[in-house]
N, C-alpha and C positions, 0 to 999 in steps of 0.2 A: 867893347863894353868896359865901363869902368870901373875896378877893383876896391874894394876898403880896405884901410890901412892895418896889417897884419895878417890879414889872407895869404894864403900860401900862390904862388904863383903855380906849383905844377911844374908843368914838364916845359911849361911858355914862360920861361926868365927873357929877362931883358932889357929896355929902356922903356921908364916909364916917365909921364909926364903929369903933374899933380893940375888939379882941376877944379872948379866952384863945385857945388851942389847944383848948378843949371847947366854946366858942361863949358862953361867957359875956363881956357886955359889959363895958368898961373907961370910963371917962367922960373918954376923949380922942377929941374928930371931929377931922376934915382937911377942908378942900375942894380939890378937883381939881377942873382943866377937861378937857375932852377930850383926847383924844392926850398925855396927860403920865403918867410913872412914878408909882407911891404914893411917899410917902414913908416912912423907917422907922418902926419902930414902939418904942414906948417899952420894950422888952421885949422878947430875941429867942424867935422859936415865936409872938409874935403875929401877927393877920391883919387885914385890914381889910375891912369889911363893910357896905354902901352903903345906905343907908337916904333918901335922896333923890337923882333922875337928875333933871341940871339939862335943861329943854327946849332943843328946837333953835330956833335964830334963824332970823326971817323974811326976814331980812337978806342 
């Protein structure tokens, strides 16, 4: 599901890949960590759409 730009990702940080408004892809990723906002999007009406959830630490 695709996220808007400064929504918090939660506890599912990771690599995102930015998107139309019809879900066609744009060839701009992000990385986020967890609990942080997206950032904007190169284009307003884009979304951003996660395409890797980085694992939790053992730590």
């Amino acid at each position: 599901m695709a996220k808007k730009p400064g929504q918090n990702t939660g506890t599912q940080g990771g690599v995102f890949q930015q998107v139309t408004s019809t879900g066609k892809p744009v060839s701009n990723y992000v990385t986020v960590s967890d609990h942080k906002p997206l950032p904007p999007t190169s284009k307003p009406g884009h979304l951003w759409n996660q395409i890797v959830i980085t694992p939790n630490s053992k730590r």
